[in-house]
N, C-alpha and C positions, 0 to 999 in steps of 0.2 A: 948613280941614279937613285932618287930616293922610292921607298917603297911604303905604302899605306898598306899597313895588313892587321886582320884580327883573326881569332880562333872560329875553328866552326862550330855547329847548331846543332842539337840534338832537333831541330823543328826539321824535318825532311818531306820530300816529295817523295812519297813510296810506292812510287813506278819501277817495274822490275827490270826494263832495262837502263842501262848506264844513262845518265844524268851528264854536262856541264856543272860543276862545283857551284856555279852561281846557278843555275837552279836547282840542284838538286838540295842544298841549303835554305829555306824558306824563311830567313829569320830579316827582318827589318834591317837590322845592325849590318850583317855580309851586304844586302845591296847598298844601303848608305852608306855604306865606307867604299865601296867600288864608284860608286856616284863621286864623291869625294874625290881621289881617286884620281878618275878620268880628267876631274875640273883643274887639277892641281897639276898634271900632266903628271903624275905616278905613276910608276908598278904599281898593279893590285894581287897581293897575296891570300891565302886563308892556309892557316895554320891547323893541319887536322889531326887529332889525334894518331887515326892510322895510317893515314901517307905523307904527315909531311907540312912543308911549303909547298903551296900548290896552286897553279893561278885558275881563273877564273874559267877558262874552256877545259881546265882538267875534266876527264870523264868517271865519272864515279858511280858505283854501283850502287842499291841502297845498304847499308850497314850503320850499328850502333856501335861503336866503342869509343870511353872515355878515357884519356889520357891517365896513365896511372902512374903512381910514384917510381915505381922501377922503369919506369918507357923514360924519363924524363934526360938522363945523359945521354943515350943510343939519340932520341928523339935532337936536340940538341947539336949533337953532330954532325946530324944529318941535313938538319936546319942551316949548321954554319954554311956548309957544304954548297947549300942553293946557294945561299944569299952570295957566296963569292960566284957560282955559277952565272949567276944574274947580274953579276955588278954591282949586287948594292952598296950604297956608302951612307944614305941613312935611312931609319927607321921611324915611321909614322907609327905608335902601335893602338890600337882601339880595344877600348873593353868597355864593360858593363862590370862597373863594382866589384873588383879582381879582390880587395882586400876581404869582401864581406864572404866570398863563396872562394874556399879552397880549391874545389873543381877547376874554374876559370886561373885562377891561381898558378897552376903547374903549367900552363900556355904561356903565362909570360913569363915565367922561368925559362920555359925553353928558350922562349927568344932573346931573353936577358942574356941568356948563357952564349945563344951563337953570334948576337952582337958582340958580346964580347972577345970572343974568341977570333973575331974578325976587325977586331978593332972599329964598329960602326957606331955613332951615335943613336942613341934607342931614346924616342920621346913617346911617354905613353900619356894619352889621350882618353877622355871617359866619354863614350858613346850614351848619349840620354836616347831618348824612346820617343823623344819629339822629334829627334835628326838633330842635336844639337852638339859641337863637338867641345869640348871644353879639356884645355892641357891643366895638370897635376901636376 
């Protein structure tokens, strides 16, 4: 099964009870890639700093945290972890200019890391601000 996934959004819905991952995320990118997605007949993931692979009815509470350079092998592992959970065999990945922001940067490391680990092809993808998808 191929999966379309990207990192989540510091943009949130800060409603104090637990949230769906796809709303509680408010950023353009997570819905258009779930859009995407759906059209393609994909999994749709979001890769979150604190819990994970996680799909899109995951319930999430509101919280900040950003993936940090020590989370990044645990994080990684645990990433392999879904993606054989789920089946995956390949990888869609979306980003917004992963080289220009370090931040975004350690997201697809992780997923670098659990595709490889799982043996899956990893195609990452640059998400424009128009909805436009454009492979690298």
């Amino acid at each position: 099964m191929e999966l379309f996934a990207t990192y989540c959004s510091a943009e949130k819905d800060g409603a104090a009870d637990d949230l769906p991952a796809i709303k509680r995320y408010t950023s353009e990118r997570i819905s258009g890639v779930a859009t995407a997605a759906k059209g393609a007949e994909a999994r749709f993931g979001i890769l979150s700093g604190q819990y994970g692979l996680i799909n899109a009815d995951h319930p999430l509470p509101y919280y900040d945290h950003l993936l940090q350079p020590d989370e990044i092998t645990a994080r990684a592992d645990q990433v392999a972890q879904t993606l054989s959970d789920w089946g995956i065999t390949k990888i869609c990945w979306f980003s917004v200019a992963f080289e220009m922001d370090p931040n975004v940067g350690r997201y697809r490391e992780v997923m670098a890391r659990a595709a490889a680990a799982n043996g899956i092809e990893l195609d990452i993808k640059i998400w424009e601000p128009t909805g436009t998808l454009g492979l690298i």
